[in-house]
DOVEXTOR-807290 format. One line per 8 residues: number of its first residue (from 1); their letters; for each residue x negated, y, z negated of C-alpha. Coordinates in Angstrom, 1 decimal. Each point is the difference from the previous one (the first is absolute). Layout:
BEGIN
NUM	A	X/Y/Z  ...
This chain:
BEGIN
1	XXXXXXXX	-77.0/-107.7/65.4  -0.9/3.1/-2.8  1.2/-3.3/-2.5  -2.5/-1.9/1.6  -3.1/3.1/-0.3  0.5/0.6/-3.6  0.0/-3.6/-0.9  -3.6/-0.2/2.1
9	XXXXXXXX	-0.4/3.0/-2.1  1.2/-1.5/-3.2  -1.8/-3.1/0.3  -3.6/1.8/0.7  0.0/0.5/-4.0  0.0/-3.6/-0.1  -2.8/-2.4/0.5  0.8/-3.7/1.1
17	XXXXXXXX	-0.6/-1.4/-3.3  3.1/2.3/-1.9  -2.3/2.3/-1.6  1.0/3.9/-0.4  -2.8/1.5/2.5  0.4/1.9/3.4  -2.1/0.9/2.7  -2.2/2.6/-1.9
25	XXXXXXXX	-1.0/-2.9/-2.7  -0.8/-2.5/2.7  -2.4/2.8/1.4  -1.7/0.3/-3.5  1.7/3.2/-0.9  -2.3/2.1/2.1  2.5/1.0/2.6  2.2/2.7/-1.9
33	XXXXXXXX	1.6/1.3/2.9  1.6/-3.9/0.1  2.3/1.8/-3.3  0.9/2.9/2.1  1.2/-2.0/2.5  2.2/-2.3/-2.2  1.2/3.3/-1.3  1.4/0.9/3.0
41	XXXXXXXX	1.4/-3.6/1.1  1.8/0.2/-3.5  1.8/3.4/1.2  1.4/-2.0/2.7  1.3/-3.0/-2.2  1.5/2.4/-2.4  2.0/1.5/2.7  0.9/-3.8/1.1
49	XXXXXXXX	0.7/-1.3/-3.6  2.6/2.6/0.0  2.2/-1.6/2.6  3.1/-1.6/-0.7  0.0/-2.8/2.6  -3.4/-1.4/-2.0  -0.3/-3.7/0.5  -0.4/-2.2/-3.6
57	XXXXXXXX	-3.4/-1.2/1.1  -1.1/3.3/0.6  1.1/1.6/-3.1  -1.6/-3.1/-1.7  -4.2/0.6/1.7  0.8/3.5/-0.6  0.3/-0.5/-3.7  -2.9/-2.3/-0.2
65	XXXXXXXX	-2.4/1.8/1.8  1.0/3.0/-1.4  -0.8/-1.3/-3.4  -3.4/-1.5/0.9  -1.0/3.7/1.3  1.3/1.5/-3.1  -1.5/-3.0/-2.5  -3.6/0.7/1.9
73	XXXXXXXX	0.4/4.1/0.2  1.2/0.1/-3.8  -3.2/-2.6/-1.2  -2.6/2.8/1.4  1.8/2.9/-1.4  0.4/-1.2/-3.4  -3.4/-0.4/-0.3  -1.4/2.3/2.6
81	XXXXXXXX	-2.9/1.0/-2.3  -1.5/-3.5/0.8  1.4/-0.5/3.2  -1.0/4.4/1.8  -3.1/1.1/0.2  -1.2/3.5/0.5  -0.8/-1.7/3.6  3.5/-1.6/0.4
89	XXXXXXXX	1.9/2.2/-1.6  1.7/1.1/3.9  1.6/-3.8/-0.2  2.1/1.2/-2.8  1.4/3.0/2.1  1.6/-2.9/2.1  1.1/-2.1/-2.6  1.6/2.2/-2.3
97	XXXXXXXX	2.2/0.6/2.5  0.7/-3.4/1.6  1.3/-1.2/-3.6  2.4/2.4/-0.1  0.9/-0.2/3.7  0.6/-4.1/-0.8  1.7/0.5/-3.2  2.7/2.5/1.0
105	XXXXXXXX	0.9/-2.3/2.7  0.5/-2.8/-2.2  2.5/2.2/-2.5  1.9/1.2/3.0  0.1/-2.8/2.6  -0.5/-3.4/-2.5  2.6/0.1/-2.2  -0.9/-3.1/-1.8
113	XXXXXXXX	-3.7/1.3/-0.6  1.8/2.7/-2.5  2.1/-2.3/-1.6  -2.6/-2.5/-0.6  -2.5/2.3/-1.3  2.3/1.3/-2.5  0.4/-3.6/-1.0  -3.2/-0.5/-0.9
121	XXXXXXXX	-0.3/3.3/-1.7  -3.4/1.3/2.3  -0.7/3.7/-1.0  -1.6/1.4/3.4  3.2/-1.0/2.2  2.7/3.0/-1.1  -2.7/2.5/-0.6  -0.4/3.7/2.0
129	XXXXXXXX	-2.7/0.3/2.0  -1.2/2.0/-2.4  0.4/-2.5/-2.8  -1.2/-2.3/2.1  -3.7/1.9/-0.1  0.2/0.3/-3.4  -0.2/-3.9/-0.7  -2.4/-0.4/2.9
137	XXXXXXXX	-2.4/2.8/-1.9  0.9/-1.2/-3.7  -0.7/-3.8/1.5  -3.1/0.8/1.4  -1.7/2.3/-2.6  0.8/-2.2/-2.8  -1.5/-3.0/1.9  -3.0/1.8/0.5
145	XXXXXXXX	0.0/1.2/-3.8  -0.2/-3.5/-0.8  -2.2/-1.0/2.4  -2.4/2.5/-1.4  0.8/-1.0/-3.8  -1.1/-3.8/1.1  -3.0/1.4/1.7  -1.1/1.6/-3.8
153	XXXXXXXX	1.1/-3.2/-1.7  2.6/2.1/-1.9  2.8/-2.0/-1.9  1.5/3.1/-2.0  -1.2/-1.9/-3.7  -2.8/1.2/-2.0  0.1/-2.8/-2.5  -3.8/-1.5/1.3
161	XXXXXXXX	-1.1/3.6/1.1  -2.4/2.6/-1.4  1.7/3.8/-0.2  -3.2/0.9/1.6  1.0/-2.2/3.1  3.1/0.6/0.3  -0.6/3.6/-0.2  -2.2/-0.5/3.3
169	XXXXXXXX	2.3/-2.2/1.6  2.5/2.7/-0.4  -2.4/2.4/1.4  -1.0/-1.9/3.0  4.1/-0.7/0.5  0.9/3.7/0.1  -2.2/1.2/2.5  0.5/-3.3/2.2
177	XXXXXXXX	4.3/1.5/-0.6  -1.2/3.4/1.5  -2.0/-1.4/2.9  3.5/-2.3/0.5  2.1/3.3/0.3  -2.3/1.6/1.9  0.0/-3.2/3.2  4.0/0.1/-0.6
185	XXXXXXXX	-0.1/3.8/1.2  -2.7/-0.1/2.5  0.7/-3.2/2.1  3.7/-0.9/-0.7  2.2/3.0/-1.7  -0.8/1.8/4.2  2.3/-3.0/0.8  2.1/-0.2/-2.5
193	XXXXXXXX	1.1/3.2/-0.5  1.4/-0.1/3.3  2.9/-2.6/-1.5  -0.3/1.2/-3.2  0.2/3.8/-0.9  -2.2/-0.7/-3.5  -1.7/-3.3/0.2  -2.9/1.7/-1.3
201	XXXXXXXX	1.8/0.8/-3.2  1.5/-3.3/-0.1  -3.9/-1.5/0.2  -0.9/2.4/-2.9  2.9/-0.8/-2.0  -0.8/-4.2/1.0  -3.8/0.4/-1.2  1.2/1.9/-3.5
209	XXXXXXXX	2.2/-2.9/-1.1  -2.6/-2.8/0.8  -2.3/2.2/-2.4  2.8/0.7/-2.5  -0.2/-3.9/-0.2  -2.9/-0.7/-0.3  -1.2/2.5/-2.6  3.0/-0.7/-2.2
217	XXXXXXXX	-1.8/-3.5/0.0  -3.4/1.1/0.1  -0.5/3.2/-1.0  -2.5/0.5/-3.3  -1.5/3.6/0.5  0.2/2.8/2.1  -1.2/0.5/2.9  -0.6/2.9/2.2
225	XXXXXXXX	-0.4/-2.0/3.0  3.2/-0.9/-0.3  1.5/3.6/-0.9  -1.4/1.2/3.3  1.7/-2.9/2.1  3.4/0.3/-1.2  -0.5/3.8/0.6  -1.1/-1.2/2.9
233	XXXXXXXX	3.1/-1.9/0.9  2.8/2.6/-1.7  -1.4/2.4/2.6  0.1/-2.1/2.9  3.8/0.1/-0.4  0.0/4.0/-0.7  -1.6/0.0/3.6  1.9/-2.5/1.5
241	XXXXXXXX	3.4/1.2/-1.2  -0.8/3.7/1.1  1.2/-0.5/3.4  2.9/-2.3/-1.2  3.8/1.9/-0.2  1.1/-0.5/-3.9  -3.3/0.0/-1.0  -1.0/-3.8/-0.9
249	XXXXXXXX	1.4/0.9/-3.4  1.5/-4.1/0.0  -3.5/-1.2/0.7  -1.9/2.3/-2.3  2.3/-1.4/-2.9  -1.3/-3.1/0.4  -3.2/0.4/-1.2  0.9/0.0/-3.0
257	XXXXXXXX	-3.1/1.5/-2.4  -2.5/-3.0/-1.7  0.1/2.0/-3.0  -3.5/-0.5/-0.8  -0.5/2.2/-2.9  2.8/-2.0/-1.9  -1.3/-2.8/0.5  -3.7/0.8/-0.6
265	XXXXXXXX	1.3/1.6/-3.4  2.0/-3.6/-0.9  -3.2/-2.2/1.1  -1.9/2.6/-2.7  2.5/-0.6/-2.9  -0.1/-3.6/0.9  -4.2/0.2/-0.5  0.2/2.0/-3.1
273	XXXXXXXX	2.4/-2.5/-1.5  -1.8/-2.9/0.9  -3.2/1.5/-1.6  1.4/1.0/-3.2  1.5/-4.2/-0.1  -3.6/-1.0/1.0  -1.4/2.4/-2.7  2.5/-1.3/-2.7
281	XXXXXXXX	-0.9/-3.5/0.7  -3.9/1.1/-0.3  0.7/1.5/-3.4  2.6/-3.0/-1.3  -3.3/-2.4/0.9  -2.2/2.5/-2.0  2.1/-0.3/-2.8  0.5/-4.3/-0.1
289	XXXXXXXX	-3.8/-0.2/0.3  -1.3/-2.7/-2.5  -3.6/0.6/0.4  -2.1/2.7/0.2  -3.1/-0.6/1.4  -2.1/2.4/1.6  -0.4/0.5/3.9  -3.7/-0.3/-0.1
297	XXXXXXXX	-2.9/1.2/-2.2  -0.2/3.6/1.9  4.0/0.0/-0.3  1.0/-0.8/-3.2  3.8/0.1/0.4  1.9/-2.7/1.1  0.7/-0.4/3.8  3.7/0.5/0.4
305	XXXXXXXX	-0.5/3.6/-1.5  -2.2/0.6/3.1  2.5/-1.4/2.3  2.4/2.8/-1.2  -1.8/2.6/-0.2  -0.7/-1.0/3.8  3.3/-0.6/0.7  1.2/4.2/-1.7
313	XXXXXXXX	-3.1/0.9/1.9  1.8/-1.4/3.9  2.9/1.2/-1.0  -0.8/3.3/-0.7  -1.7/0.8/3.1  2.1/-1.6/2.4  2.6/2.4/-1.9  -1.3/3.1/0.2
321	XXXXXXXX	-1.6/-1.1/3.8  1.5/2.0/2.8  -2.0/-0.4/3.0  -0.2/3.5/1.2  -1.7/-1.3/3.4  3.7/-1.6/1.1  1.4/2.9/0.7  -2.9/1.0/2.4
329	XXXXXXXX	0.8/-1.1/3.7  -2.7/-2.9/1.3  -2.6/1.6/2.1  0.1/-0.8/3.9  -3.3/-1.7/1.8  -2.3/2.6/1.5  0.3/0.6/3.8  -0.4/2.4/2.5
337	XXXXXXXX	2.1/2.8/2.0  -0.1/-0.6/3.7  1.5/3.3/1.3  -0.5/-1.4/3.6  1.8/-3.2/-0.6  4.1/-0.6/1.1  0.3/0.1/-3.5  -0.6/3.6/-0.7
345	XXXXXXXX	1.4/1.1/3.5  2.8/-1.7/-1.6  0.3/1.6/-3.2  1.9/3.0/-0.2  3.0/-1.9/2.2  -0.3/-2.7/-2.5  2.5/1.2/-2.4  2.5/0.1/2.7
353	XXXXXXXX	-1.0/-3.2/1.8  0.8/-2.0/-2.9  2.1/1.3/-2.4  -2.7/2.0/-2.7  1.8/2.8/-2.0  -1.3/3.1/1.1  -1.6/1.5/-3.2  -0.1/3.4/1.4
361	XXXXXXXX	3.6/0.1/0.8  0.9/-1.6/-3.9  -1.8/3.0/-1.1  1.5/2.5/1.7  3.6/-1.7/-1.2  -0.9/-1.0/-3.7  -2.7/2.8/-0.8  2.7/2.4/-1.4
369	XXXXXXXX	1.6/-2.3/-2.2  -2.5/-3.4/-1.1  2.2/-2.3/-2.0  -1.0/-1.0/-3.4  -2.2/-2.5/-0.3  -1.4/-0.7/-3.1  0.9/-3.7/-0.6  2.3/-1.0/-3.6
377	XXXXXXXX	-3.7/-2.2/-0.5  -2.3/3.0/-0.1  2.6/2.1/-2.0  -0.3/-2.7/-2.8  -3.7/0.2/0.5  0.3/3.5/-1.4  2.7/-0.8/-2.9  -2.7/-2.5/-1.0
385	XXXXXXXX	-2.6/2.9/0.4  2.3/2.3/-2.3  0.7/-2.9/-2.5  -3.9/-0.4/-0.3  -0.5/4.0/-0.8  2.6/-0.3/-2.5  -1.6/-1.9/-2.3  -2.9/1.5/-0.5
393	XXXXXXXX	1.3/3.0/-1.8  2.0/-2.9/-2.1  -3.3/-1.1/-0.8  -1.6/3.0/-1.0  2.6/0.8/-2.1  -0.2/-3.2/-1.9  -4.0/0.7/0.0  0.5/3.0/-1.7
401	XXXXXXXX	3.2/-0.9/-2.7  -2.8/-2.9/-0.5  -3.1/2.9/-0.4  1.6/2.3/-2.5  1.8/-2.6/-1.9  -1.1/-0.7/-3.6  0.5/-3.0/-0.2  -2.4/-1.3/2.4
409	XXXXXXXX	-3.4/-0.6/-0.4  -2.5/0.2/2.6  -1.8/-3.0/0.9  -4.0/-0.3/-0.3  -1.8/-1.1/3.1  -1.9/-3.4/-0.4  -3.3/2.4/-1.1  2.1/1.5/-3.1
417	XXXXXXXX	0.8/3.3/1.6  3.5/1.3/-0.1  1.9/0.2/3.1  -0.3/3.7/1.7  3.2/1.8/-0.7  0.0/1.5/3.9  0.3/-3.7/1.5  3.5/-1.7/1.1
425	XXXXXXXX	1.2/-2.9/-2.2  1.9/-0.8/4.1  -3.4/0.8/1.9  -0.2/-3.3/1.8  3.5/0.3/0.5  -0.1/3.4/1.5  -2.9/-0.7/2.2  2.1/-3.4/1.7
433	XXXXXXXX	3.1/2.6/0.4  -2.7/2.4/1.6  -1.4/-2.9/2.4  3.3/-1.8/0.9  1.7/3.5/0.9  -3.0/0.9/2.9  0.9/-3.0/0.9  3.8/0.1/0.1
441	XXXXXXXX	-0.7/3.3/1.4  -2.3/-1.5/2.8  2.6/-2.5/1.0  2.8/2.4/0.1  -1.7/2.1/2.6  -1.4/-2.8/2.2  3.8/-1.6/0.1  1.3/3.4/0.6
449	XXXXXXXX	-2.7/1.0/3.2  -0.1/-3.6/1.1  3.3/-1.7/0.2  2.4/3.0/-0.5  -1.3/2.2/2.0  -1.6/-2.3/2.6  2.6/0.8/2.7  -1.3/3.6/0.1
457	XXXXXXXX	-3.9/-0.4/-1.0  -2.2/-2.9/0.7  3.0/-1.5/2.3  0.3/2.6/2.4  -2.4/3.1/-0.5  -1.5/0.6/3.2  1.2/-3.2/2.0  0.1/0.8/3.4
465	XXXXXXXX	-2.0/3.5/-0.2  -0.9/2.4/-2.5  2.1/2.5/1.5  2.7/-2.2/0.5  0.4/-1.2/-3.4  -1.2/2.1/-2.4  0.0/0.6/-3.8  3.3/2.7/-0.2
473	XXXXXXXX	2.2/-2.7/-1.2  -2.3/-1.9/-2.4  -0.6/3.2/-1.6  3.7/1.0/-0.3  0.8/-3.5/-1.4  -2.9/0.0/-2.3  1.0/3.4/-1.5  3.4/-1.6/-1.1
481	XXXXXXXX	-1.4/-3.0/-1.3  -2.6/2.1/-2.4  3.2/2.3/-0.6  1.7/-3.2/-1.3  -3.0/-1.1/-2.0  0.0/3.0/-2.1  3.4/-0.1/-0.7  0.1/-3.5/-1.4
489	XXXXXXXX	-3.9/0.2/-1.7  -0.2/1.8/-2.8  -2.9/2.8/-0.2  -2.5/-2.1/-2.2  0.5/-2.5/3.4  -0.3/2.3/3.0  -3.3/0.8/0.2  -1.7/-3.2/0.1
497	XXXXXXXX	2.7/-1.6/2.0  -0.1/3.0/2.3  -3.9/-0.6/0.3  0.4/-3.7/1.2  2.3/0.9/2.7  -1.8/2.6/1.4  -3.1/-2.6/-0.1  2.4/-2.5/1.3
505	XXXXXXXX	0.8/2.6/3.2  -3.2/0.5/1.0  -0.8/-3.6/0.0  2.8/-0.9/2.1  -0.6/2.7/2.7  -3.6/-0.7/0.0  0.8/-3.8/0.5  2.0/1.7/2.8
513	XXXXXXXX	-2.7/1.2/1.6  -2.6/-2.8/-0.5  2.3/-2.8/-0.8  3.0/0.3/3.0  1.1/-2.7/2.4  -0.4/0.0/3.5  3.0/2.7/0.2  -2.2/2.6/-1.0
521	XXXXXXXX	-2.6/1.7/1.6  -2.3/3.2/0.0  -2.2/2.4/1.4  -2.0/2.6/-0.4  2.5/2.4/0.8  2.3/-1.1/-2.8  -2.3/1.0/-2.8  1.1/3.8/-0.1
529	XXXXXXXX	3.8/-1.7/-0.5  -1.1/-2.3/-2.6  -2.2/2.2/-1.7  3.5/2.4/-0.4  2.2/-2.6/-0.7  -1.9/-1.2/-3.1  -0.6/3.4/-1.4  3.9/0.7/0.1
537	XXXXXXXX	-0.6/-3.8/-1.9  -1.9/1.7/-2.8  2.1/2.8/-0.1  2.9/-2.0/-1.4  -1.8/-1.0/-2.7  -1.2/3.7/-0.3  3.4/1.4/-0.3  2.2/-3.1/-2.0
545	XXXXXXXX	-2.8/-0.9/-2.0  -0.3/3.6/-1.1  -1.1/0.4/-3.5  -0.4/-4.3/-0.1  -3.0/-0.2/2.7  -3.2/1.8/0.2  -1.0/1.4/3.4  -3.4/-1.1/-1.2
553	XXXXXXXX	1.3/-3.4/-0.6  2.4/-0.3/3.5  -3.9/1.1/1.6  -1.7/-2.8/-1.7  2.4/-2.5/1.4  0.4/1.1/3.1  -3.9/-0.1/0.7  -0.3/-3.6/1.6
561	XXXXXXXX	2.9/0.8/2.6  -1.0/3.3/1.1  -3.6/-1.5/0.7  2.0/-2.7/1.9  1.9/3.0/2.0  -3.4/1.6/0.9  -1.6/-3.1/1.2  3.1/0.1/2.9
569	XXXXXXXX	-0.8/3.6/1.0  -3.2/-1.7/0.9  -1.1/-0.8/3.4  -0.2/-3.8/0.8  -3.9/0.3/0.8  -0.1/1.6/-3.8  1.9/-2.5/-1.3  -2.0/-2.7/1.5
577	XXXXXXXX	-3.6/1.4/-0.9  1.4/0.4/-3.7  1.2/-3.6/-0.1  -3.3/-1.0/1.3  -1.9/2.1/-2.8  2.2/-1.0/-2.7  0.5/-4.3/0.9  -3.8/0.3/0.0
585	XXXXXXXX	-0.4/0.5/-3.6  2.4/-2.9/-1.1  -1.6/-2.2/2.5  1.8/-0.1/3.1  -2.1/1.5/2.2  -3.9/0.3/0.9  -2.1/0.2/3.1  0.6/-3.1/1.5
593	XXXXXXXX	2.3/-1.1/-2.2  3.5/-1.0/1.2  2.6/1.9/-1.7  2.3/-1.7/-2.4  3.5/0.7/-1.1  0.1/2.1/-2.8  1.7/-1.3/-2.8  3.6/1.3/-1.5
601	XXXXXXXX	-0.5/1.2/-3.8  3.4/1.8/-0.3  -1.9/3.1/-1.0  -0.2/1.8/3.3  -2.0/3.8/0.1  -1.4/2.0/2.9  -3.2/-2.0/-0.8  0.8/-3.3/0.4
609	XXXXXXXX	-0.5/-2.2/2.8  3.5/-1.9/0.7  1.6/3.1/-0.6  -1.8/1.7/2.8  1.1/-3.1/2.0  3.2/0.4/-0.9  -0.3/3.9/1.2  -1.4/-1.8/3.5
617	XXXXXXXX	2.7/-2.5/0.2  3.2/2.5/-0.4  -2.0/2.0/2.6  1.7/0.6/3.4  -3.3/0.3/2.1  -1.7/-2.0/2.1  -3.3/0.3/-1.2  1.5/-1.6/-3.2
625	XXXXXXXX	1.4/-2.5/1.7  -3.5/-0.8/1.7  -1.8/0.0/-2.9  2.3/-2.7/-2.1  0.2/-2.2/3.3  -3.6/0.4/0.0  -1.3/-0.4/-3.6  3.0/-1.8/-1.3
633	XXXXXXXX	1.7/-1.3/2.3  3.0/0.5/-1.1  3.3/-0.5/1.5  2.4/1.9/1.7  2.9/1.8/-1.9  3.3/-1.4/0.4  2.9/2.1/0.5  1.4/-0.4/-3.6
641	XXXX	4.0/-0.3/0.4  1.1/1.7/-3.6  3.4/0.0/-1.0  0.0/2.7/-2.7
């Protein structure tokens, strides 16, 4: 008679036609307790299967039904990104663990299910549980990646496509990645996790190979979009493999590092030699040119002289063209604080609900001893720097063996006069050293405050609460970093490459303050904090840039955020009566005029209007929040899930 039951049982995953569905398809999947209940039938058949006196017929439904439930289970979960939903996502729960419930009953009971699995050479079949989680995440995230790769019309070639383009495509791809990671921890890694102790690291390490490939394919610049989201995913497994016994170490080795830099510096050499064939070829056509007839009347040299001169022209300033603005993180849309909402009630438990490092408790562990952190790119930055100061002493001594040398006549100027004895024969020379080190200088400090250092400045100053995250081990790390600048500069270097950092730190911590993601907020409370914490800012430069920086000149810089610090000691009232005043004299408000947006410039100041917004929009009040509903209506703040 129990033969009997579990065949009835066996044969409710079947539908009169053959086809592998049960009871909780024929329902249209609606009925999840349906799975529970085959759950607990199949407890009862695996104590039957393990009978000796086990008819032939019997063993032979049990092996067929037993596969159907498996080949259905195992089509969801290897693509359960397409198949769970945020709203379905309890379905899984039952799933999971009816697959595994059918499939150790086949290996134990079937015999020839093993056998004949191993013929065919299937992967899944002799897998741990464990293992078996791993292929269902690896399946699933990978058919997603695709899915989303399809979506962008990406086919990893840029034979037909514009660097520009690409470079966007690349953009768009990284932060679509991130938002990927961040659905794998919030709706299925809760489930997961249960049968796998890091399936969030193995999602992380999934995401960073399908991006290994494709930027190997499709990669032609940098792009700090995609810095952030494989930061992004290397930290998901630190946080995932924290609770884990050895560590994760096996998973973390698998993400094995892109290696950007390299490859950036290859793609370079390539450009540069490409540009010096393209420039011999110019000047081989110069030189076979039969006839030289002038370009026009106002031109009168022939046209292929233009074209190179064109062509050096390009060249040179797509050389010497390092887009300083790169390095700078993208700023957020505008929206409001709602300190009533779930959201903000929500807040402070946040970091614990789901998984955020704690930046208060990474200070307290790391403050005494930062790890260096200047990168091997920004250290070549400042042999670059030191190479460029070397030569201009060359050059001045060559100017003056040339000045008091006999033998050399001074040239007359084109009105008959002789040249002036005090000027440079390397004057144009010295002024292009003078221009290009500011600028190596410039982009030395921006790639040391913005990418090295981002983990302890703009990436996690403040996030979560000024007390909770403040400046102590920014400042630490910064001191070491200048420490190691001054070692490898040499003294002609140090003080203008000291200057742009220091400009380069202020303009980080005030994009801190006015430029933050959701994770960030303030109010008026925090302004004594703030106002201390960037003081003990300015005194770092006070004390290592001793003899190198001015006070005068650390004052002067440091103008634009201290006006941005007093504007949050302001009330919210304040604050909204001097955005009124000021939006009125660039147009944005009148009587009985409707107030527009005020426009970003990138130069923000205690006097301008979107900076005041900004001010209003990082404030945790609700008369703020009033006001941008109001005016604005701008939307809600969303909890911004930051994996620093």
């Amino acid at each position: 008679m129990r033969t009997l039951c579990n065949c009835i049982v066996s044969l409710a995953w079947r539908s009169p036609s053959g086809g592998t569905t049960d009871q909780y398809v024929s329902t249209g999947q609606v009925e999840p307790d349906l799975l529970g209940v085959s759950l607990a039938m199949l407890t009862e058949v695996a104590g039957d299967a393990k009978k000796v006196d086990r008819e032939p017929s019997y063993v032979k439904m049990l092996a067929i039904v037993l596969r159907a439930m498996r080949k259905w289970c195992e089509k969801r979960l290897l693509d359960y990104h397409g198949k769970f939903h945020w709203g379905n996502v309890g379905v899984m729960e039952h799933v999971l663990p009816l697959v595994f419930s059918a499939t150790r009953i086949l290996e134990d009971d079937v015999p020839c299910y093993v056998s004949v699995q191993r013929e065919k050479g299937e992967v899944g079949d002799e897998l741990t549980r464990n293992n078996r989680v791993d292929h269902y995440i690896r399946s699933s995230l990978r058919n997603a990646f695709a899915k989303m790769l399809e979506h962008k019309k990406v086919n990893g070639t840029t034979k037909n496509t514009e660097a520009q383009e690409v470079s966007e495509v690349l953009i768009k791809l990284a932060k679509e990645t991130e938002e990927l990671a961040t659905k794998e921890r919030d709706i299925f890694n809760p489930v997961l996790k249960k049968w796998h102790p890091i399936s969030a690291g193995v999602a992380a390490v999934t995401l960073h190979t399908c991006c290994g490939t494709l930027l190997k394919q499709y990669l032609t610049s940098k792009s700090s979009s995609i810095n952030e989201t494989i930061l992004a995913l290397f930290n998901l497994v630190v946080e995932d493999s924290v609770e884990c016994k050895d560590g994760a170490k096996a998973i973390v080795r698998e993400m094995v590092p892109y290696e950007a830099d390299s490859l950036i510096l290859r793609l370079l050499k390539q450009w540069i030699q490409d540009q010096l064939q393209m420039g011999k070829e110019h000047l081989q056509r110069a030189k076979k040119i039969k006839t030289w007839n002038p370009k026009s009347k106002t031109k009168p040299y022939a046209h292929l002289a233009g074209e190179l001169v064109t062509f050096a022209k390009e060249v040179v300033e797509n050389f010497i063209e390092i887009p300083i603005n790169s390095y700078l993180p993208t700023l957020s849309p505008l929206t409001r604080c709602s300190p009533g909402s779930k959201i903000f009630k929500l807040w402070k438990r946040a970091a614990c609900s789901v998984g955020i490092e704690d930046p208060s408790q990474r200070t307290s562990e790391e403050a005494n001893h930062p790890r260096p952190s200047t990168s091997r790119g920004t250290q070549r930055l400042y042999i670059r720097l030191n190479t460029l100061h070397y030569i201009v002493p060359q050059l001045n001594a060559l100017d003056k063996t040339l000045l008091i040398s006999p033998k050399i006549i001074p040239s007359k100027s084109r009105f008959g006069y002789k040249k002036n004895p005090s000027t440079s024969y390397f004057e144009h020379s010295q002024s292009a050293i003078e221009v290009a080190s500011q600028h190596v200088s410039e982009i030395a400090a921006y790639h040391l405050i913005f990418l090295d250092l981002n983990s302890v400045l703009y990436g996690s100053l403040y996030v979560g609460g000024v007390v909770k995250a403040g400046i102590r081990l920014a400042l630490r790390t910064l001191k070491q970093n200048l420490t190691l600048l001054c070692r490898i500069l040499t003294d002609r270097a140090q003080p203008m490459a000291l200057k742009e950092v220091m400009k380069a730190s202020f303009k980080a911590f005030l994009m801190v303050l006015l430029a933050g993601d959701s994770s960030r907020v303030f109010s008026r409370l925090d302004h004594a904090m703030i106002e201390e914490d960037f003081d003990s800012l300015k005194r770092v430069f006070f004390t290592c840039g001793k003899g190198l920086i001015v006070e005068d000149l650390v004052d002067m810089e440091a103008e634009v955020v201290e006006g941005v610090v007093a504007l949050m000691g302001q009330s919210t009232e304040q604050l909204v009566e001097n955005f009124s005043n000021v939006a009125c004299g660039v147009g944005g408000v009148g009587r009985g005029r409707k107030q527009t947006m005020p426009p970003t410039i990138g130069r923000w100041s205690r006097s301008d209007p979107n900076t005041i917004l900004r001010v209003l929009c990082c404030r945790n009040d609700p008369n703020a929040n009033y006001f941008l509903k109001k005016t604005f209506h701008l939307a809600k703040r969303r909890l911004g899930i930051r994996i620093i």
